[in-house]
C-alpha positions as CSV (number, residue, x, y, z in Angstrom):
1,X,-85.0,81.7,-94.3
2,X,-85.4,80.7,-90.6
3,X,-88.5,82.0,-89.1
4,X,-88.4,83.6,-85.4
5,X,-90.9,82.3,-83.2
6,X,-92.1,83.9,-80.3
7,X,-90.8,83.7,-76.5
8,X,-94.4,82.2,-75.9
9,X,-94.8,79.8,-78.7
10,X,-90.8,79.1,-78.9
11,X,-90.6,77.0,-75.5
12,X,-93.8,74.7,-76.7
13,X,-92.2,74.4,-79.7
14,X,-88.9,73.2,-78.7
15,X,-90.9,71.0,-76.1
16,X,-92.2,69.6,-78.5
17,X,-89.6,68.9,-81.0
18,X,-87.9,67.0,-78.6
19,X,-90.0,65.2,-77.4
20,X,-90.6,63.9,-81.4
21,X,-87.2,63.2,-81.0
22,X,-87.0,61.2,-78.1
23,X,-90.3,59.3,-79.4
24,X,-88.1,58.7,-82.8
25,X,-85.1,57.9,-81.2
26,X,-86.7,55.5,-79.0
27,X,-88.8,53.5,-81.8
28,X,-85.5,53.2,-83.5
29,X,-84.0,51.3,-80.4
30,X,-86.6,48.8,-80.4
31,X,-84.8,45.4,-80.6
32,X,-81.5,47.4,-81.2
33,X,-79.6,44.9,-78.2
34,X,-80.9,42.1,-80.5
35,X,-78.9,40.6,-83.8
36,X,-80.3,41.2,-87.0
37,X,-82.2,38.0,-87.5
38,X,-82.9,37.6,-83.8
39,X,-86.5,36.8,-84.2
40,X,-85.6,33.9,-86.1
41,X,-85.0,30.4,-84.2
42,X,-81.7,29.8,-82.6
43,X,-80.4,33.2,-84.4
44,X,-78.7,35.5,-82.2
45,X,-77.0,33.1,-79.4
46,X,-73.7,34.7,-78.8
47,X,-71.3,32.3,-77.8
48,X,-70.4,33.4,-73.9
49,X,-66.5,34.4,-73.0
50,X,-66.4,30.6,-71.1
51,X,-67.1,28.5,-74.2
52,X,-64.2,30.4,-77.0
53,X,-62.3,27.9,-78.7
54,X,-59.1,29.8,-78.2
55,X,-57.0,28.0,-75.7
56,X,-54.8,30.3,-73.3
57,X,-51.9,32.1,-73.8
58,X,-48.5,31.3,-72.0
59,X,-47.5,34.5,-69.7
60,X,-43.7,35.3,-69.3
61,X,-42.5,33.4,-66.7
62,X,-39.0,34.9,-67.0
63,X,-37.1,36.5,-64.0
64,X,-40.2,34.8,-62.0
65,X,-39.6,32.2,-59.2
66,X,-40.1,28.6,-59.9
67,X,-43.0,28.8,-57.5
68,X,-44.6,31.7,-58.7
69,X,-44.2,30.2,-62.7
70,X,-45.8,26.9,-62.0
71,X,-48.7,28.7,-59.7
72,X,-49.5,30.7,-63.0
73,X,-49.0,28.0,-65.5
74,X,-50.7,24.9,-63.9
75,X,-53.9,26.3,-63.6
76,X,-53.7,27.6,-67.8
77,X,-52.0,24.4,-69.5
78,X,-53.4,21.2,-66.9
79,X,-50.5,19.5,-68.1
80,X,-46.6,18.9,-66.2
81,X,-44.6,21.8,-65.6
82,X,-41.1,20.0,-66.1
83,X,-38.0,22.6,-64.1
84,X,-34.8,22.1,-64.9
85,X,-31.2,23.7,-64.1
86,X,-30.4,26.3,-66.6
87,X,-26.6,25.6,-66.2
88,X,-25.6,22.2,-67.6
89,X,-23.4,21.6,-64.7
90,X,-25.2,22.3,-62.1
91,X,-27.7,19.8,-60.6
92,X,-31.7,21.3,-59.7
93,X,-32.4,21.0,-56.2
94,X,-34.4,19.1,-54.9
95,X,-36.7,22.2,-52.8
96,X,-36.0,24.8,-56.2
97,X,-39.3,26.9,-55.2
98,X,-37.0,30.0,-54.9
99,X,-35.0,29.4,-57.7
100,X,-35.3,31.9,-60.9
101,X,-36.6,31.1,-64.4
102,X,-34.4,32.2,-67.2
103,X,-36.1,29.9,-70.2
104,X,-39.5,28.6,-71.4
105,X,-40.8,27.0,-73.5
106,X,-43.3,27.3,-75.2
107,X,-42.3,31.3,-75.4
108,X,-44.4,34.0,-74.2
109,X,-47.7,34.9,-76.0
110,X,-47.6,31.5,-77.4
111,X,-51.1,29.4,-77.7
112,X,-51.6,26.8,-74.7
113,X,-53.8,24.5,-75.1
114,X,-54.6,22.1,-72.6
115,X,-52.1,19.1,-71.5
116,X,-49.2,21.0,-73.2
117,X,-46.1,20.4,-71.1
118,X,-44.4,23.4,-70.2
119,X,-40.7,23.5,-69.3
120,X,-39.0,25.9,-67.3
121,X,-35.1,26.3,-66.8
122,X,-34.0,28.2,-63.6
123,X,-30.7,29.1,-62.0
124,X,-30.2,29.4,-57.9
125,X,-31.1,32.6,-56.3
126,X,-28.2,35.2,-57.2
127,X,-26.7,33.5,-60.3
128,X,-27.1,34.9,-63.0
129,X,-28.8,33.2,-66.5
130,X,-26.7,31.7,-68.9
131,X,-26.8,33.2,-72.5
132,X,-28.3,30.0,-73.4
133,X,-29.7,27.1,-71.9
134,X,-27.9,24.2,-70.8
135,X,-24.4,26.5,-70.4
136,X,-21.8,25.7,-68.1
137,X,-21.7,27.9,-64.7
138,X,-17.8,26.6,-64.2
139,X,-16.2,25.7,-68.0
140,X,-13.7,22.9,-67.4
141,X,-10.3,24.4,-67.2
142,X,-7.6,23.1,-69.4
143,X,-4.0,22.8,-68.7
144,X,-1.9,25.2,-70.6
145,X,0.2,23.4,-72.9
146,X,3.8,23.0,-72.0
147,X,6.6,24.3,-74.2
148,X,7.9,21.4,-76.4
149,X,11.6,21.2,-76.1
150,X,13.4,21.5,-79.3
151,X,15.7,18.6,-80.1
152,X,19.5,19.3,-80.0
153,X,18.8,22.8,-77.7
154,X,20.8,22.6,-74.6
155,X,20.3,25.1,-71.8
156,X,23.5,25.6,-70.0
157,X,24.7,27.3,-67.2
158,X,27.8,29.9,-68.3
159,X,31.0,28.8,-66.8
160,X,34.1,29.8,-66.9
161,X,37.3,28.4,-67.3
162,X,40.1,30.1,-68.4
């Protein structure tokens, strides 16, 4: 079936078959960078990474501070970046660049498009989150209730007389 060719004739050969390769390979490649329909007027404009309608995605700003959140978020959204305190009872101060975020909203991985507002709620440095926003860091402590008295019980102190 397969025919042995000569040491001589075998290296011409080969030279030869690839360069008919090469030369086939090649015409084959012509306009291959191109869209099919390329060569037509205003076909094949590929619309560049700058110009995609798909607005930005929110990062996780979680465990992040406050300084290091809006620094990531301002340039994406172009809208506020409202901060809050996490704990309900506790007031956000006034220089919070340090503090920590433990909500946002919108969530991770969510869509951004431009002007959305994006809030933020943080604790201090070294307090810990709440399990949800808007907790309170000291609950307000009630009074335990005092024993009603029972009407007609009289406590008395034994005596004795005899």
């Amino acid at each position: 079936m397969f025919q042995r060719i000569g040491e001589r004739g075998g290296r011409a050969v080969a030279t030869a078959a690839v360069a008919g390769v090469l030369a086939l390979a090649l015409a084959g490649c012509e306009g291959a960078d191109a869209p099919k329909g390329a060569d037509k007027p205003g076909a094949g404009a590929l619309p560049s990474p700058s110009t995609s309608s798909a607005p930005p995605v929110m990062p996780s700003l979680i465990g992040r501070t406050s300084a290091d959140a809006e620094a990531l978020v301002k340039p994406l959204a172009a809208g506020a970046v409202e901060a809050r305190s996490a704990y309900g009872d506790v007031a956000l101060a006034a220089d919070h660049a340090q503090w920590t975020v433990c909500f946002q909203t919108p969530a991770a991985a969510s869509p951004l498009p431009p002007g959305t507002a994006v809030e933020i709620s943080l604790t201090a440095p070294g307090t810990p989150c709440p399990e949800r926003a808007g907790a309170a860091l000291r609950p307000a402590t009630t009074p335990s209730p005092t024993p009603a008295r029972t009407p007609g019980t009289v406590k008395t102190r034994g005596g004795g007389g005899g």
